[in-house]
C-alpha positions as CSV (number, residue, x, y, z in Angstrom):
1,X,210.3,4.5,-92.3
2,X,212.0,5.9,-89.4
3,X,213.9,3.7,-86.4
4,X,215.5,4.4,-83.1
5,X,218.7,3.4,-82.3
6,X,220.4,3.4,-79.2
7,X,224.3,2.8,-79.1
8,X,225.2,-0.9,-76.8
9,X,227.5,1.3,-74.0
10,X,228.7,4.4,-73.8
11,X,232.9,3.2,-72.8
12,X,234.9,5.2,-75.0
13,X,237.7,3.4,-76.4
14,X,241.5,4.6,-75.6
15,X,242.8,7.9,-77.0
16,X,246.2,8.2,-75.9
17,X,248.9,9.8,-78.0
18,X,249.0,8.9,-81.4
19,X,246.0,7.0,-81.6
20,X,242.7,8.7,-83.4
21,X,239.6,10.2,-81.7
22,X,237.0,8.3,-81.1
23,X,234.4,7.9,-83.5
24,X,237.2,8.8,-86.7
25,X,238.8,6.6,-89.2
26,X,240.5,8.0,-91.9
27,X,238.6,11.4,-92.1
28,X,235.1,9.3,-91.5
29,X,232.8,9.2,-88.8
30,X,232.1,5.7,-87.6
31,X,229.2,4.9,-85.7
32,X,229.2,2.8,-82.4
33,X,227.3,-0.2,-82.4
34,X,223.6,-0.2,-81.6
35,X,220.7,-1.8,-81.4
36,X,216.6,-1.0,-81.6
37,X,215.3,-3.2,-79.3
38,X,216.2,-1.0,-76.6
39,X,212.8,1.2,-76.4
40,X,213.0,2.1,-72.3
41,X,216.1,4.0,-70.4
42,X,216.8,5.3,-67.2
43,X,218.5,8.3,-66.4
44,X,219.1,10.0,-63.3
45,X,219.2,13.7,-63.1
46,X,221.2,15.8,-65.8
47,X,221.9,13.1,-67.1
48,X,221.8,12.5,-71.0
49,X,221.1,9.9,-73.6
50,X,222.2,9.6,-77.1
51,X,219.7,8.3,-80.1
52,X,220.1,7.7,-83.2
53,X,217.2,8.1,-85.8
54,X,217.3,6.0,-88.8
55,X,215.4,6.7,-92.8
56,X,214.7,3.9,-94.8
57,X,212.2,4.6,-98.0
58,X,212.0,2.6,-101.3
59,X,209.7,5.4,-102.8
60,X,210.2,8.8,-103.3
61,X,208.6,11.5,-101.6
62,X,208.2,13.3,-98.0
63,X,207.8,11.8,-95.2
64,X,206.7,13.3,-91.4
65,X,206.5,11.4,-88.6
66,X,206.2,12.0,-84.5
67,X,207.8,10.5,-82.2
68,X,206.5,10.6,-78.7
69,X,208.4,10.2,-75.8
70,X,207.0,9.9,-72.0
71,X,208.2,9.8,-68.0
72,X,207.2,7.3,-66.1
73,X,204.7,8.8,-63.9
74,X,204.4,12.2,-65.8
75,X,201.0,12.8,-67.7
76,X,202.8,14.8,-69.7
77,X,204.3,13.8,-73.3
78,X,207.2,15.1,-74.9
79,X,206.9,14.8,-79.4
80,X,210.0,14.8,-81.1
81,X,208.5,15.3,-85.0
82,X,210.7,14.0,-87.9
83,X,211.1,15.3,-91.2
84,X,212.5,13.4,-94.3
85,X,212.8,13.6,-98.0
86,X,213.9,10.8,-100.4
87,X,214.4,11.0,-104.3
88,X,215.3,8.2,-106.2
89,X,218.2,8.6,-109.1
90,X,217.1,9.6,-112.5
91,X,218.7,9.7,-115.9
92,X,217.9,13.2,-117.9
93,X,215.4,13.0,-120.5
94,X,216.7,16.6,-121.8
95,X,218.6,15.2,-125.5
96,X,221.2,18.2,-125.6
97,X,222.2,16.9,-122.3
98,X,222.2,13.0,-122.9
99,X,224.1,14.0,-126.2
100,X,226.2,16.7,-126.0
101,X,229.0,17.9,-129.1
102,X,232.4,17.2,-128.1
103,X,235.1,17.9,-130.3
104,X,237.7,15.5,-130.1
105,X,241.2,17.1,-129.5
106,X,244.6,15.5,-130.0
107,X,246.9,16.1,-126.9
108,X,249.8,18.1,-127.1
109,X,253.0,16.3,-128.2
C-alpha cells in the first residue's frame, strides 16, 4: 500500500534568468526522479533528507500504517504513522439525479 521513495541526487538544475524554478512546469509541480531501493542514508549533523511516501490501493477503504525508522547504534526507534483514504468512482443511483428535466431552449438570434 504505502512506498518510500527517495529522489536519485539532490543537484538542482540551473535557474538563471528567464528560466522556471525548479520543480515547476507550466503551473505543475514535477517530481525529481527516484527510486525505492534506496532503504539506508547517511547524514551528517543538521543535515536533512527528503522522502517521498507513495499510496497505491485497488479497494476502497482506510488504511494506517507505521513506518519505523532507526539510528545505527541508537536503541531507540523513531515511527512515522501513515494515514490514507481511498474511494473508488461511483455513478448515482438517486433517479432525479441520473434523469434530470431540462427544458430545451433556442439560443438567442
Amino acid at each position: 500500500m504505502f512506498s518510500i521513495w527517495t529522489p536519485l541526487s539532490d543537484s538542482r538544475p540551473d535557474t538563471s534568468e528567464g528560466s522556471k524554478p525548479a520543480g515547476e512546469e507550466d503551473g505543475k509541480a514535477v517530481l525529481p526522479p527516484m527510486t525505492k531501493d534506496q532503504t539506508r542514508w547517511l547524514l551528517g549533523p543538521k543535515e536533512s533528507k527528503k522522502l517521498y511516501i507513495k499510496f497505491f490501493s485497488t479497494q476502497s477503504g482506510n488504511y494506517n500504517q507505521t513506518l519505523k525508522f532507526e539510528i545505527v547504534g541508537s536503541p531507540k526507534a523513531f515511527d512515522l504513522n501513515l494515514v490514507a483514504s481511498c474511494e473508488l468512482p461511483t455513478i448515482n443511483q438517486f433517479y432525479r439525479n441520473v434523469f434530470m428535466n431540462h427544458k430545451k431552449t433556442r439560443p438567442p438570434q
